[in-house]
C-alpha positions in Angstrom: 33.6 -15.9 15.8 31.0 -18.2 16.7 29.5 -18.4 19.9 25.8 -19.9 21.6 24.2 -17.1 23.6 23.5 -17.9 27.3 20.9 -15.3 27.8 18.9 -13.0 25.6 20.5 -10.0 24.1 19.2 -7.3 22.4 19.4 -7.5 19.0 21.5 -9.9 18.5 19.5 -13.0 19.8 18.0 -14.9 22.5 19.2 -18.0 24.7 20.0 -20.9 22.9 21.1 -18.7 19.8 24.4 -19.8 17.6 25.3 -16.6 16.5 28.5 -15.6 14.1 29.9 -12.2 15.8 33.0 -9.7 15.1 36.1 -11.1 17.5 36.1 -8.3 19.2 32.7 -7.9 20.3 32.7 -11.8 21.6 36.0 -11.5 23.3 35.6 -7.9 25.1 31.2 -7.8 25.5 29.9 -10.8 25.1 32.3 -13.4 27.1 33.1 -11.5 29.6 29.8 -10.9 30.6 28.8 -14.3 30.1 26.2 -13.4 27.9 27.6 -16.0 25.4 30.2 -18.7 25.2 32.3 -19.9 22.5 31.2 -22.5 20.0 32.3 -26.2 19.9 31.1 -29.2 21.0 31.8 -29.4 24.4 29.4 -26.1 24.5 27.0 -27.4 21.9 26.5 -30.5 23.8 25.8 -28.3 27.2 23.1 -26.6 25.2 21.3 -29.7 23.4 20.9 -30.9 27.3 19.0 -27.6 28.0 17.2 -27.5 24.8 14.0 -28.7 26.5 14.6 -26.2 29.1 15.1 -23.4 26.7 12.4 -24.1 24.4 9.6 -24.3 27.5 11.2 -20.3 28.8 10.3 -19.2 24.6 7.0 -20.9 25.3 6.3 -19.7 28.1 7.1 -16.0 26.6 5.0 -16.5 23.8 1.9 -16.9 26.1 2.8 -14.5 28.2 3.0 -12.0 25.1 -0.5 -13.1 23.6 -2.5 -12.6 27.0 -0.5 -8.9 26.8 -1.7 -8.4 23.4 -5.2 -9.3 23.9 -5.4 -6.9 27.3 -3.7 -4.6 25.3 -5.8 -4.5 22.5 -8.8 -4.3 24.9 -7.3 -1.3 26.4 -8.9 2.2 25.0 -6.0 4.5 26.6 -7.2 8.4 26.9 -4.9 11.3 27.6 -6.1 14.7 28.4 -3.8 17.3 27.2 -3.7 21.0 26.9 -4.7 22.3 23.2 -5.7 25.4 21.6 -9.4 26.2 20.6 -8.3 24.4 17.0 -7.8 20.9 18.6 -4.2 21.5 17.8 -2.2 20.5 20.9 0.2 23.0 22.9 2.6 19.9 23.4 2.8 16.4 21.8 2.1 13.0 22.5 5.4 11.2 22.2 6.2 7.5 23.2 7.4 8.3 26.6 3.7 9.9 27.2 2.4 6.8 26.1 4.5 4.8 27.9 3.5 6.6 31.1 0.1 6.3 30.6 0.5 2.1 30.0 2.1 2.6 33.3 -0.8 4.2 35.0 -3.2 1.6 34.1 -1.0 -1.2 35.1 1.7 -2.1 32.0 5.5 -2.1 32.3 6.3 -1.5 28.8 9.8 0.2 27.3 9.6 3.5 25.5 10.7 1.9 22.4 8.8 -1.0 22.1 5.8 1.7 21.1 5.8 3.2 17.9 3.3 6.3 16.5 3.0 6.5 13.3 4.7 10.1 12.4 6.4 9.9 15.7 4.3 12.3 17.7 0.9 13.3 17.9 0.3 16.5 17.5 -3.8 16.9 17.2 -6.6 15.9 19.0 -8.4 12.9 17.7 -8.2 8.8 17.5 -5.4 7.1 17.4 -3.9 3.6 17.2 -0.6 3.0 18.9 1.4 -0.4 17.7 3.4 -2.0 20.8 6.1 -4.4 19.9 6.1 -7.3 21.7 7.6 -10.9 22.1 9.3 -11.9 18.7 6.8 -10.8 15.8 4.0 -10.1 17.8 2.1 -6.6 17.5 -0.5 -5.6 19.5 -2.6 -1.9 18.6 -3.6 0.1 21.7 -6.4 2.6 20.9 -5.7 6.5 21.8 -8.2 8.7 22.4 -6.2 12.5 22.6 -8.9 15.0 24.2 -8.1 18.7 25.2 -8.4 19.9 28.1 -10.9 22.5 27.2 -13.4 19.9 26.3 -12.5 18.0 29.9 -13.4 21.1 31.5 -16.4 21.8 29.7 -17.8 18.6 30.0 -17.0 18.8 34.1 -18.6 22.2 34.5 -22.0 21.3 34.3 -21.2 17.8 36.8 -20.0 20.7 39.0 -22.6 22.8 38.9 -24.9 20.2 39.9 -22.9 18.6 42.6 -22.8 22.0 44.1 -26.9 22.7 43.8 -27.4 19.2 45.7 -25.3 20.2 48.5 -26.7 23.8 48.6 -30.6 21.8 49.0 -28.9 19.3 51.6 -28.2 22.4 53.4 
C-alpha cells in the first residue's frame, strides 16, 4: 500500500515521504495513528501545498545537525572509571555511559545514535566515538578513558598542598 507520511518515522521515513508499506502495517500502525495517510491525489495535492513548508522543517534540521556536529566534534569528552593497575577497566564504557556523559556537558542525544567501535570499551586510552546524526551526517566525539588510580594520584599532591597553605594561614 502506498501512503505519504505526515510525520517522521523511524526507519521508514520522514514527512513528506511516499512510501510503499505491507497493508497491514498502514491500516493497523500507521493510519491510525496518523502518522501517514493513504496515497491519491486528493492527498498528493494536500502535500504539494506544504512542500515549501516541509522542505524549510529538513532545512532547518540540517543546520541544526551541522552546528551539533561541529560542537560535537569540538568536544573532548573524559570519563574517569575504576581500572586495575594494567589500565584494563573493572567495568566498560558502553553507549549508555556515553550517552550520560553527552548529557552532563549539555547534549540530549539517544543511546543508539552512538556507536563504539567493538561495542564497549574495555581499556584505558583514546578513543573516538561516531554519533549519528540528521540523515547521513557523522560527527566523532573524542574519549579520553582514565582510571581512577591515575585521578587520584594526580589529586594527591593538589591535596597535599591545599592542606600545607591552610596549615601556614593558621
Amino acid at each position: 500500500m502506498k501512503v505519504i507520511l505526515n510525520v517522521d518515522v523511524k526507519s521508514l521515513g520522514e514527512e513528506g515521504d511516499v512510501k510503499n508499506v505491507a497493508n497491514g502495517y498502514a491500516r493497523n500502525y500507521l493510519l491510525p495513528r496518523n502518522l501517514a495517510v493513504p496515497y491519491n491525489e486528493a492527498t498528493v495535492a494536500i502535500f504539494e501545498a506544504r512542500k515549501a513548508e516541509i522542505e524549510a522543517r529538513k532545512e532547518q534540521k540540517r543546520k541544526d545537525s551541522a552546528s551539533l556536529k561541529e560542537k560535537l566534534e569540538a568536544l573532548n569528552l573524559e570519563l574517569v572509571m575504576p581500572a586495575a593497575a594494567n589500565g584494563k577497566l573493572f567495568g566498560a564504557v558502553t553507549s549508555n555511559v556515553v550517552m550520560e556523559a553527552l548529557a552532563k556537558q549539555g547534549f540530549e542525544i539517544e543511546r543508539k545514535r552512538i556507536e563504539i567501535a567493538g561495542s564497549t570499551i574495555k581499556q584505558v586510552g583514546n578513543y573516538h566515538v561516531n554519533v549519528k546524526l540528521y540523515e547521513a551526517q557523522v560527527a566523532e566525539v573524542k574519549l579520553s578513558v582514565k582510571s581512577q588510580t591515575e585521578e587520584e594520584k594526580a589529586a594527591a599532591p593538589k591535596a597535599e598542598k591545599k592542606a600545607a597553605e591552610e596549615a601556614k594561614a593558621e
